[in-house]
N, C-alpha and C positions, 0 to 999 in steps of 0.2 A: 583549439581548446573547445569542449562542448561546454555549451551554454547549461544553466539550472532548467530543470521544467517549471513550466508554467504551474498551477493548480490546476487547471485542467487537464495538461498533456498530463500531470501526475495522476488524477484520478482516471483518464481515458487508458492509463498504462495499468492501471489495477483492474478496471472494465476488461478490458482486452484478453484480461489473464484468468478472470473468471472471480477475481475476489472482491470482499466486500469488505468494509472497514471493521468488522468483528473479527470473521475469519483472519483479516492482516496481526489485526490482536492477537487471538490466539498465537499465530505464528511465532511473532517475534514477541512473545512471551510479555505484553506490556497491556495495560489498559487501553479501551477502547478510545477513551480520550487523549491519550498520549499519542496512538498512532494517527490520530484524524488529525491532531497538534501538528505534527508530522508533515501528511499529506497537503494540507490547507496552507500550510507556511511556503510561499513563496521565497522567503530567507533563509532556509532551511540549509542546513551544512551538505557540501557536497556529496558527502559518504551516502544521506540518505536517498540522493537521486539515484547513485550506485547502487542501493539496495533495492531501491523501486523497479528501476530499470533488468536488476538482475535474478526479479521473482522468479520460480518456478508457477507454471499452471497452478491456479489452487488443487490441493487434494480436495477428491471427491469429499471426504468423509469430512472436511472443513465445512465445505459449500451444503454438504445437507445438516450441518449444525446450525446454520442460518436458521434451516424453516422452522426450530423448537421454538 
């Protein structure tokens, strides 16, 4: 059985992939706080390590909405 991530191994798995906690917002269509809620909760239900785990690359046109 796989274990939960850590918060780290969560935020190094969103590192990794190129997105930033806005961009994951946009994404999954929710406030910026809700997904940091998300990332940060080490109790977090297992679906959402499944969602972490199963990001695509961010889109480009995500990642240059950052720098506005």
């Amino acid at each position: 059985m796989f274990r939960k991530l850590t918060r780290s191994e969560a935020k190094a798995e969103l590192a990794r992939k190129g997105w930033s906690n806005r961009a994951l917002a946009k994404w999954w269509e929710c406030t910026e706080e809700y997904s940091s809620k998300v990332v940060n909760d080490e109790n977090r239900k297992r679906h959402f390590d499944d969602a972490l785990r199963g990001l695509p690359v961010c889109p480009k046109e995500l990642r240059d909405g950052d720098k506005n």
